[in-house]
C-alpha positions as CSV (number, residue, x, y, z in Angstrom):
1,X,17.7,-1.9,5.2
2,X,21.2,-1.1,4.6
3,X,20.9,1.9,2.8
4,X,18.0,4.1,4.5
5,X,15.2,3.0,1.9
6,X,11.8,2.4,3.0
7,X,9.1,0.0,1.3
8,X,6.5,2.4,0.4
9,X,3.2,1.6,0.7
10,X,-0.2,2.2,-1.4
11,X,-3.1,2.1,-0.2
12,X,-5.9,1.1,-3.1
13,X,-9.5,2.0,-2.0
14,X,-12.7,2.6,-4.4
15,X,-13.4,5.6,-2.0
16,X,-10.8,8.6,-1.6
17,X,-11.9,9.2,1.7
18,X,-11.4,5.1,2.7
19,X,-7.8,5.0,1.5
20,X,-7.0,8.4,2.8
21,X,-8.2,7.3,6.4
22,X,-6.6,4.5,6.5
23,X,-3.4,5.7,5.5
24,X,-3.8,8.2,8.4
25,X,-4.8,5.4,10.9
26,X,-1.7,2.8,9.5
27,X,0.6,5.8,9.8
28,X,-0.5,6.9,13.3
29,X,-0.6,3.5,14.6
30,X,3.1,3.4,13.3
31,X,4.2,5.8,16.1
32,X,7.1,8.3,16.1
33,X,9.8,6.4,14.5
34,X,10.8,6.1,10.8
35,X,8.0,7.9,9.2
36,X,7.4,4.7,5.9
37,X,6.4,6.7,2.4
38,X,2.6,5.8,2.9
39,X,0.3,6.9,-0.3
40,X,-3.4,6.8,-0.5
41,X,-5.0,5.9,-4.2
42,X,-8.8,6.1,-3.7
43,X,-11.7,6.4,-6.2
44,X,-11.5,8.2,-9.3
45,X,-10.0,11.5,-11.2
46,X,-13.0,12.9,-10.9
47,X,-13.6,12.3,-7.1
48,X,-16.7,9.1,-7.8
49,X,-16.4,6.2,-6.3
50,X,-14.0,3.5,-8.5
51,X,-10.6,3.0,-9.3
52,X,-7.5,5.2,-11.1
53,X,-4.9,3.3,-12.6
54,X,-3.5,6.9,-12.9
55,X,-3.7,7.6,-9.4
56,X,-2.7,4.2,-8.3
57,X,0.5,4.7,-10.4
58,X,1.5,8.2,-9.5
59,X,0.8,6.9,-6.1
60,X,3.4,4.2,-6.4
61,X,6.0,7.0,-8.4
62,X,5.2,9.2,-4.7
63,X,6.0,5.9,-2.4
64,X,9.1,5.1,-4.2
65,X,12.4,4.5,-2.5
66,X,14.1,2.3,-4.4
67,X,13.5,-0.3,-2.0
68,X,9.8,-1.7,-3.4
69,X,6.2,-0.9,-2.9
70,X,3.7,-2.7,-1.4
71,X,0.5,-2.3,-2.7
72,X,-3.0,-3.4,-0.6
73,X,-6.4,-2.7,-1.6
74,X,-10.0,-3.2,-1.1
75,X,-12.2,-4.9,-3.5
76,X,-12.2,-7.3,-6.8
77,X,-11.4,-4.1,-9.3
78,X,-9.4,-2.4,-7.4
79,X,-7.2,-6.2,-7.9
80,X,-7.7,-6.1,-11.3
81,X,-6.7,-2.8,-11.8
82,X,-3.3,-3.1,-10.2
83,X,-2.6,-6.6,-11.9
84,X,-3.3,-4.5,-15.2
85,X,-0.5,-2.3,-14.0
86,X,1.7,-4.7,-13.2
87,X,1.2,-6.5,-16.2
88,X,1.9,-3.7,-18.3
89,X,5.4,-3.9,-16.8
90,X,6.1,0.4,-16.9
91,X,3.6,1.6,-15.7
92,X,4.8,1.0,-11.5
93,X,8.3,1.5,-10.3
94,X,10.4,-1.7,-10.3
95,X,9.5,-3.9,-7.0
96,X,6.0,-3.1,-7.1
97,X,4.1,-6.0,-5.7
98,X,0.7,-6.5,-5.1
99,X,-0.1,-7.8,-1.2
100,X,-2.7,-10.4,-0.4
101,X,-3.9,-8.7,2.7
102,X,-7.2,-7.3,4.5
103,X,-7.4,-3.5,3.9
104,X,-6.9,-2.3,7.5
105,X,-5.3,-4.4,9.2
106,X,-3.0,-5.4,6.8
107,X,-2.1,-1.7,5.9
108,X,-1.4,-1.3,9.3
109,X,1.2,-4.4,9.6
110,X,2.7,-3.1,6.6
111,X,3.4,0.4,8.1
112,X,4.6,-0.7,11.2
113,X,6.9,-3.3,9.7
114,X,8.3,-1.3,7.3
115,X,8.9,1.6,9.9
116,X,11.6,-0.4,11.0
117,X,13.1,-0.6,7.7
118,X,12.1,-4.6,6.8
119,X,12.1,-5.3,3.5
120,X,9.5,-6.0,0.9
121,X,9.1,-9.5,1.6
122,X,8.9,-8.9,5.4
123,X,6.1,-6.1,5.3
124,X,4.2,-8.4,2.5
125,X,4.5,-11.3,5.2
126,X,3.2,-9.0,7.8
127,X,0.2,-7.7,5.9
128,X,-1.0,-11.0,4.8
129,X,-0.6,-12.6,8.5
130,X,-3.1,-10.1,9.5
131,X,-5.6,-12.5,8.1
132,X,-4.7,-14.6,11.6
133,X,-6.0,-11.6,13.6
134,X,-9.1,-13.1,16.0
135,X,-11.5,-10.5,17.0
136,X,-13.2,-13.2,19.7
């Protein structure tokens, strides 16, 4: 991170409340340091349960510092409706990239890694290695 950009991060939920806690949780976990642009995009306009490829994109327009976005999220639709995104090609800010990750723990590996100003690749290599993480 030569120039003081951040990979944002958005955090795709079908429930507000789920992507807004665990944007909380990822940026506490993150400590004190470099605070990363972290942006939840959870169910609908309208507050119901689902997916906004409005929110998810205004999200992502929030998050943006030049230096890419990681997006992470939680079920089959929510997938589908950022691949629709990123298919449409201007609807997300350039470096937008979907991350292969689990929803908390990988949002959490994304945070802290990009806190210390890694770049896209890095924070998506993060995120998806939390698949690794034993419980037992």
């Amino acid at each position: 991170m030569s120039d003081g950009k951040l990979v944002g991060i958005v955090l795709v939920s079908h429930s507000a409340a789920v992507a807004a806690s665990v944007a909380e949780l990822a940026k506490g976990l993150a400590g004190a340091g470099t605070a990363v642009p972290v942006a939840p995009a959870g169910g609908t306009e309208g507050g119901d349960f689902g997916t906004s490829s409005e929110l998810i994109a205004a999200a992502a327009a929030a998050v943006d510092q030049g230096a890419g976005v990681a997006v992470l999220t939680d079920l089959g639709s929510a997938v589908l409706t950022v691949k629709a995104l990123l298919a449409e090609g201007d609807e997300l800010p350039d470096g937008t990239r979907l991350v292969d990750a689990p929803f908390v723990e990988g949002a959490i590996a994304a945070v802290v890694t990009a806190s210390t100003g890694a770049d896209l690749a890095a924070v998506e290599a993060a995120a998806a290695e939390a698949y690794t993480y034993r419980k037992v």
